[in-house]
C-alpha positions as CSV (number, residue, x, y, z in Angstrom):
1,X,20.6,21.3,-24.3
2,X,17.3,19.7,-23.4
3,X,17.7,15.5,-23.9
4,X,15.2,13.5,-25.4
5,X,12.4,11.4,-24.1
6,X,11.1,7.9,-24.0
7,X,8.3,6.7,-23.0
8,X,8.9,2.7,-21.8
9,X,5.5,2.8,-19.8
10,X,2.8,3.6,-22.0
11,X,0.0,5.3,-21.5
12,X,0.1,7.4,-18.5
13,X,3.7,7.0,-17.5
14,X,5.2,10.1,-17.7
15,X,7.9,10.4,-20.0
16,X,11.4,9.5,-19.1
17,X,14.2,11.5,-20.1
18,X,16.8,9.5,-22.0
19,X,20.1,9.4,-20.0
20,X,23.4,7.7,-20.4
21,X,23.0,3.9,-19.2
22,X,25.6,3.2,-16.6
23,X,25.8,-0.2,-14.0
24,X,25.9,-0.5,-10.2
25,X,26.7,-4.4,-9.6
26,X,23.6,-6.2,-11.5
27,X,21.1,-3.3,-11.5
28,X,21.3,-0.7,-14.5
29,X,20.9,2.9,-13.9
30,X,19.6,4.8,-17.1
31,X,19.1,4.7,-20.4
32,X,15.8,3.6,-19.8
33,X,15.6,1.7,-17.1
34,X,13.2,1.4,-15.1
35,X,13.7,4.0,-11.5
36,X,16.1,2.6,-9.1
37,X,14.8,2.3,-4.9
38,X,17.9,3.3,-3.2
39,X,18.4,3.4,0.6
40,X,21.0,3.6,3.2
41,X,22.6,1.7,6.4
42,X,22.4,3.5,9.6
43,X,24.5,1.3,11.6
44,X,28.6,1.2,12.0
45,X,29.8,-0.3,8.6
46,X,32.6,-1.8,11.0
47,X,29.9,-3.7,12.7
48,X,29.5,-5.9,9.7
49,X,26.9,-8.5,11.6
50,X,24.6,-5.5,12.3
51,X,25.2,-4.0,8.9
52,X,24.3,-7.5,7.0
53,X,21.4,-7.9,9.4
54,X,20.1,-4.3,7.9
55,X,20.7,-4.9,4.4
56,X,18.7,-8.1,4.9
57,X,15.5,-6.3,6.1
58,X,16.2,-3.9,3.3
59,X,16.0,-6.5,0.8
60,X,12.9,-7.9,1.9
61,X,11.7,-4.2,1.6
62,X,12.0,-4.0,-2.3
63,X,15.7,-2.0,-1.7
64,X,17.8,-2.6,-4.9
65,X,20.7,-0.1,-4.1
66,X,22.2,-0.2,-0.5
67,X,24.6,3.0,0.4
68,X,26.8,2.2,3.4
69,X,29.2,4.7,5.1
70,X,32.8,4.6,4.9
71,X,34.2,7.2,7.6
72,X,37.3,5.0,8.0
73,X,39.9,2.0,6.7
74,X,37.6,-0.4,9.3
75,X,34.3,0.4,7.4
76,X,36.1,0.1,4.4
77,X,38.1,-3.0,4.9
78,X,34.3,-4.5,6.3
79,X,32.5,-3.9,2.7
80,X,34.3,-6.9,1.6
81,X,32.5,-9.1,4.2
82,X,29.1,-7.6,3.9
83,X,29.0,-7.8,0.3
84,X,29.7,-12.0,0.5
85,X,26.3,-12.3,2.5
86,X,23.6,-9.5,0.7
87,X,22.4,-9.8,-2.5
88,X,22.2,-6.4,-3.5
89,X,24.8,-3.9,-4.9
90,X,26.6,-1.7,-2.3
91,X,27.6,1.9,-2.8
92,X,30.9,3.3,-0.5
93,X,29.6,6.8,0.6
94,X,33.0,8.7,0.9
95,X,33.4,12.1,2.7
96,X,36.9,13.8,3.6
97,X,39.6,11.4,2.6
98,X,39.8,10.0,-0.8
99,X,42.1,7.0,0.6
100,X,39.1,5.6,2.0
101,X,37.3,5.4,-1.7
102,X,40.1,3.4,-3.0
103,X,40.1,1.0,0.2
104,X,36.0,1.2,-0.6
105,X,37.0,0.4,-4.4
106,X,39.5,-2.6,-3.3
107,X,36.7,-4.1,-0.7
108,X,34.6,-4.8,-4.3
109,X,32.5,-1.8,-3.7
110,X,30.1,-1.7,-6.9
111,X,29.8,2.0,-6.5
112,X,31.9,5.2,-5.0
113,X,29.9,8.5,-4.3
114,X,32.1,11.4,-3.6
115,X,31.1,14.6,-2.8
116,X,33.2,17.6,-4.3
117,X,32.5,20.0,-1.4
118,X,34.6,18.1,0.9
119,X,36.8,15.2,-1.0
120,X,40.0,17.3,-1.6
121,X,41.8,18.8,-5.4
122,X,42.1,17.5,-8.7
123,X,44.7,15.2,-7.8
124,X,43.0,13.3,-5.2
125,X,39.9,12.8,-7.6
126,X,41.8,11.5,-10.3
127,X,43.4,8.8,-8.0
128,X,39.5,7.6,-6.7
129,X,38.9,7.6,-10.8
130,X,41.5,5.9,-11.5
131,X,41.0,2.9,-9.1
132,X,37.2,2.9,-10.3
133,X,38.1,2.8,-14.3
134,X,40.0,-0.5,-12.9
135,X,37.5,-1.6,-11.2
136,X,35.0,-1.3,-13.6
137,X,32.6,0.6,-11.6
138,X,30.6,3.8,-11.6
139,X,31.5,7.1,-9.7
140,X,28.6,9.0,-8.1
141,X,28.9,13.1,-7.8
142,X,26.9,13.4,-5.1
143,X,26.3,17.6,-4.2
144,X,24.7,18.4,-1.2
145,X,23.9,22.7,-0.2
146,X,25.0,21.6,3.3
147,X,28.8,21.3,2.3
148,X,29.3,22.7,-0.7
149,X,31.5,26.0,-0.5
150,X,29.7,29.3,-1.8
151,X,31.5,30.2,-5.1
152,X,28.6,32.0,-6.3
153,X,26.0,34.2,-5.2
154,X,23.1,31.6,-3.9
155,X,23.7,28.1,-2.7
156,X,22.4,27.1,-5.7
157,X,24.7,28.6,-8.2
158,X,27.4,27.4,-6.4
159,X,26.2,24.1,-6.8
160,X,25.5,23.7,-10.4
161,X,29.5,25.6,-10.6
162,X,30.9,23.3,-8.4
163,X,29.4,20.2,-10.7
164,X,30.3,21.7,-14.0
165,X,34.1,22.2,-12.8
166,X,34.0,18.6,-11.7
167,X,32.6,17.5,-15.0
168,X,35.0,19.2,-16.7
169,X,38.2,17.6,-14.2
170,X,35.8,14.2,-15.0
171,X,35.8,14.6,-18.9
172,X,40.3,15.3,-18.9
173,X,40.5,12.0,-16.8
174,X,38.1,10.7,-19.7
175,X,35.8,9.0,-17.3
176,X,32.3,9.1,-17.7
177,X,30.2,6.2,-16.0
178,X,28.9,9.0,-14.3
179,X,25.8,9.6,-11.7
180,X,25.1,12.6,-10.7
181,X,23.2,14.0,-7.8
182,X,22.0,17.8,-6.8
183,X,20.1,17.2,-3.4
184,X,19.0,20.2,-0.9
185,X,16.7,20.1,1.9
186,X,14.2,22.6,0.5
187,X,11.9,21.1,-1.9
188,X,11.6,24.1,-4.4
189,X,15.7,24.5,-4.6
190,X,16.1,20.9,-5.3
191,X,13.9,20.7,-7.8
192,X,14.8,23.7,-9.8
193,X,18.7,22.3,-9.4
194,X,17.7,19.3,-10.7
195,X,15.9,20.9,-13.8
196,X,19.0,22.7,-14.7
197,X,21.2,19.5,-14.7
198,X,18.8,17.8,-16.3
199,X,18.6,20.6,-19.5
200,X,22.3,20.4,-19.4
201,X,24.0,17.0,-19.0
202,X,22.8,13.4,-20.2
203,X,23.9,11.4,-16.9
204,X,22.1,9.1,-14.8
205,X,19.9,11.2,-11.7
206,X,19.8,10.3,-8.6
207,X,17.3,12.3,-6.7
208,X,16.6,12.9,-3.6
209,X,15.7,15.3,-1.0
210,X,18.4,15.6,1.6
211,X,17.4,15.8,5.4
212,X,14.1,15.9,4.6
213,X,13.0,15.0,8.6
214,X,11.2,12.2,10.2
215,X,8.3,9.9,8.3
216,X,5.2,11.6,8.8
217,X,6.8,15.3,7.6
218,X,9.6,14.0,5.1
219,X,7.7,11.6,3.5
220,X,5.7,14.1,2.3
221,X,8.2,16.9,1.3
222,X,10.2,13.7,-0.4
223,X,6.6,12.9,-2.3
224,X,6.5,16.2,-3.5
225,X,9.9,16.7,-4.5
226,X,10.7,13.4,-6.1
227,X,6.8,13.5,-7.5
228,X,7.2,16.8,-9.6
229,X,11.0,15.7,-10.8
230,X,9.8,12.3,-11.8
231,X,6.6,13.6,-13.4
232,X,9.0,15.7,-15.7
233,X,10.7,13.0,-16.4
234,X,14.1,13.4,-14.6
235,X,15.6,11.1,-11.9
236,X,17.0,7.2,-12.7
237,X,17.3,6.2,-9.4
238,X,16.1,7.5,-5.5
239,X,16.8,7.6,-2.2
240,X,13.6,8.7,0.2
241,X,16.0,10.1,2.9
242,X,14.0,9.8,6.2
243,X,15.0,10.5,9.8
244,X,14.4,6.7,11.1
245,X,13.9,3.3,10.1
246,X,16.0,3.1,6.5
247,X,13.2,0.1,5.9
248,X,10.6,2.9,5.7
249,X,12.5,5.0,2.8
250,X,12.0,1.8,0.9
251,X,8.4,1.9,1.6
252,X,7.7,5.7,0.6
253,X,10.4,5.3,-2.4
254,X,8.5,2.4,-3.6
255,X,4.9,4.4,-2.8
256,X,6.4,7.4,-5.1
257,X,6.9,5.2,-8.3
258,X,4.2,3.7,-8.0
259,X,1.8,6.9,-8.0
260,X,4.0,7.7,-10.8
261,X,3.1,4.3,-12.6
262,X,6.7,4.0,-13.2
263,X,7.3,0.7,-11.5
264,X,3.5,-1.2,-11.7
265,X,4.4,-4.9,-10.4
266,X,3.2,-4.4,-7.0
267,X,-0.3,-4.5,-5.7
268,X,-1.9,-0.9,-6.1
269,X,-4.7,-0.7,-3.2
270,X,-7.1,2.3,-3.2
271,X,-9.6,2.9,-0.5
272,X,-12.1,5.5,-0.1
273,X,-11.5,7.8,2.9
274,X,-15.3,6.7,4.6
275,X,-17.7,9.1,6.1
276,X,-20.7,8.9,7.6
277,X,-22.3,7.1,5.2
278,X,-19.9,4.2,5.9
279,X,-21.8,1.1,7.4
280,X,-18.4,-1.3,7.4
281,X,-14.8,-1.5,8.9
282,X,-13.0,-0.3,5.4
283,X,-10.8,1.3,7.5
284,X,-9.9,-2.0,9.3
285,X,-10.1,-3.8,6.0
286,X,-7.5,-1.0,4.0
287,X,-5.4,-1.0,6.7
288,X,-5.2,-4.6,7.1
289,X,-4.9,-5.5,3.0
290,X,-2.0,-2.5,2.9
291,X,0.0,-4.6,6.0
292,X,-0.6,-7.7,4.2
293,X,0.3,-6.8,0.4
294,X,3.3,-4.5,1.4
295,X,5.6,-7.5,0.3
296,X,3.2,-9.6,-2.7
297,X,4.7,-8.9,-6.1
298,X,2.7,-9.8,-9.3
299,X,3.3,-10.8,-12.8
300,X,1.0,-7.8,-14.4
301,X,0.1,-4.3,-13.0
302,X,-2.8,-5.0,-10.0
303,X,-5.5,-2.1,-8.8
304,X,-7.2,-3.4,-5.8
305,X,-10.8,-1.3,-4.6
306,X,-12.2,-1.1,-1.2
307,X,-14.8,1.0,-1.4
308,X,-17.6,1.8,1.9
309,X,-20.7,3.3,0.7
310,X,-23.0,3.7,-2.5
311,X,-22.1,6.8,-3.6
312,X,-18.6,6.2,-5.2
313,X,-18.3,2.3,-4.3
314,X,-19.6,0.3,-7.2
315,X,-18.0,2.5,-9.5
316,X,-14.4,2.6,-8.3
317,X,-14.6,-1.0,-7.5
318,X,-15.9,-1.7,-11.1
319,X,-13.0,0.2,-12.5
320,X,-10.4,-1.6,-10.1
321,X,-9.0,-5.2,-11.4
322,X,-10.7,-6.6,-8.1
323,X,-12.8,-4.6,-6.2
324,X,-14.8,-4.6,-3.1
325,X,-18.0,-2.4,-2.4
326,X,-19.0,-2.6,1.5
327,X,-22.2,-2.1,2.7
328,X,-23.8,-3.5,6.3
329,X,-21.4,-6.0,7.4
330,X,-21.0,-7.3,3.6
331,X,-19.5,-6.4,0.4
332,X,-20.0,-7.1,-3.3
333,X,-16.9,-8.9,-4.9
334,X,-16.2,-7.2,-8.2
335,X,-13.5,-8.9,-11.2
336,X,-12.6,-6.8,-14.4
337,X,-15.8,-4.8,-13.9
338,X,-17.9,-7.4,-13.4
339,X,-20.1,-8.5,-9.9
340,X,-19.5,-12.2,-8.8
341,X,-20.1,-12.8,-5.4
342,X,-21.4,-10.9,-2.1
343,X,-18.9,-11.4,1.0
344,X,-19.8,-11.1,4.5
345,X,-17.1,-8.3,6.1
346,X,-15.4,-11.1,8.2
347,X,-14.5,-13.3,5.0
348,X,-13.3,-10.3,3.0
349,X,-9.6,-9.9,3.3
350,X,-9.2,-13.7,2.7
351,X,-11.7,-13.4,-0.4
352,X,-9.5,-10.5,-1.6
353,X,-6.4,-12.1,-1.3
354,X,-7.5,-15.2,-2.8
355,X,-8.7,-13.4,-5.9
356,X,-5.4,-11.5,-6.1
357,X,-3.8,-15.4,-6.5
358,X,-6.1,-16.2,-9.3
359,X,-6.2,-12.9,-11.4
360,X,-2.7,-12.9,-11.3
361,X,-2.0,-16.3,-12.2
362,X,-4.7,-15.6,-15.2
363,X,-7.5,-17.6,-13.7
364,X,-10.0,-14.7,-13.1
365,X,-11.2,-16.6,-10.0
366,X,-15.1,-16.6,-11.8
């Protein structure tokens, strides 16, 4: 049965599916809410200075969710110490042994992911439920082609079987703050996976694509994957998973929405690609602005211009909240459509940022 639809973003958002609302620490997952930026730890959970140290830089990155690994009682027993010094919900990945999910649940995890193709039988499920109905927390089935057993004829079948038998084992232990996640490493498999759970079941998403590679290649396979889904609507929170620094899955996760209009308090900077009609650095000026507005969060949706040549520039920088269209070694300062200054190219970043300041704060900077 195909769920209904909301829009929360207006006009060109794309429409949201309407899911069951569930909570991870502070930060609510569906019914709504606006798409989640996951990521995860890559050092030893054990190692709880290095971990903290991570989940910091994470922070500062825009990460809402952290996901930490749990491969034993010393990871597990560490949670409790990293959560007293991040601000920012932890989920307990669990693989293998179900013990370590309750030790995960016990250490204040705010969130267990399990994944049915390797945690064990019924029994042992129901025992990691159990603990997190105590606790008061939400239970991730997190499904991944790599280590899910082949019931059926593709991967893919066996999948969505594998999920409905757990939803069913789920519902008789009546628990149901639920996430669910479908993830493969090929774009088209995910996405059609995620279709199918998303006509079927009204639980939280979280989407992903799985071992998508290093930055350059799986940032653009994630873009495309996570793009189409969350253009249709589906997915309530995301994880970019990227072979490298976790701080750059925030970046690309954050990028995605963005595109998407689905989360619009950050700076949105568009720059024309330059050709040979170019007679300024935009180049040096995009790349500098993007470095130094990766962080700056505003009060109201922002579209920044820098534009290089007559052809397009005036326009697109009329059409931008601030824009900037460069000529020879100067630029004209647009606000809200409207021409107020001319810039030479050396004063132009700090002209740009300054304006930022004042449109945001409502003084126009006229």
């Amino acid at each position: 049965m195909k769920v209904a639809c909301n829009r929360p973003g207006g006009a060109g958002t794309p429409h949201r599916q309407t899911t069951r609302p569930v909570s991870v620490g502070g930060v609510r997952i569906g019914g709504g809410a606006p798409v989640a930026i996951q990521s995860m730890t890559k050092t030893l959970t054990a190692d709880v200075r290095a971990t903290v140290r991570q989940i910091h830089k994470l922070e500062a990155a825009g990460c809402e969710i952290v996901r930490c690994a749990v491969p034993d009682v010393h990871s597990a027993e560490a949670l409790r110490a990293i959560k007293r010094q991040v601000h920012i919900p932890i989920v307990a990945d669990i693989h293998f042994d179900h013990r370590l999910a309750i030790a995960a649940v016990n250490s204040g995890a705010d969130k267990i992911r399990i994944n049915p193709g390797n945690i064990g039988g019924a029994e042992r499920v129901r025992a990691v439920l159990e603990a997190a109905r105590h606790a008061r927390i939400t239970v991730r089935i997190g499904l991944n082609t790599g280590s899910v057993r082949h019931v059926r004829t593709t991967p893919e079948q066996s999948m969505l079987a594998t999920l409905d038998a757990y939803l069913r084992l789920f519902h008789r232990c009546d628990f149901e703050d639920i996430v669910i996640s479908v993830k493969a490493s090929d774009v088209p498999a995910t996405i059609r996976m995620y279709r199918a759970v998303a006509a079927r079941y009204r639980y939280p998403l979280h989407i992903g694509i799985t071992e998508s590679g290093p930055p350059g290649s799986g940032s653009i396979k994630s873009a495309v994957g996570l793009g189409v889904l969350l253009a249709d609507g589906i997915g309530d929170t995301l994880r970019v998973s990227l072979t490298g620094d976790p701080v750059e899955e925030v970046r690309v996760g954050w990028e995605i929405v963005r595109a998407l209009h689905l989360r619009r308090y950050q700076v949105n900077l568009i720059s024309c690609p330059t050709c040979g009609r170019c007679a300024s650095d935009v180049v040096g000026i995009a790349q500098r602005l993007e470095r130094m507005l990766a962080d700056v969060k505003t009060q109201r949706p922002l579209t920044v211009a820098v534009m290089g040549c007559a052809v397009n520039g005036p326009g697109e920088a009329k059409a931008a909240d601030l824009g900037v269209a460069m000529g020879k070694g100067r630029g004209m300062l647009f606000v809200r459509g409207k021409p107020v200054r001319v810039v030479s190219q050396r004063r132009c970043i700090g002209e740009v940022l300054r304006l930022i300041h004042d449109i945001d704060g409502g003084r126009e900077g006229l």
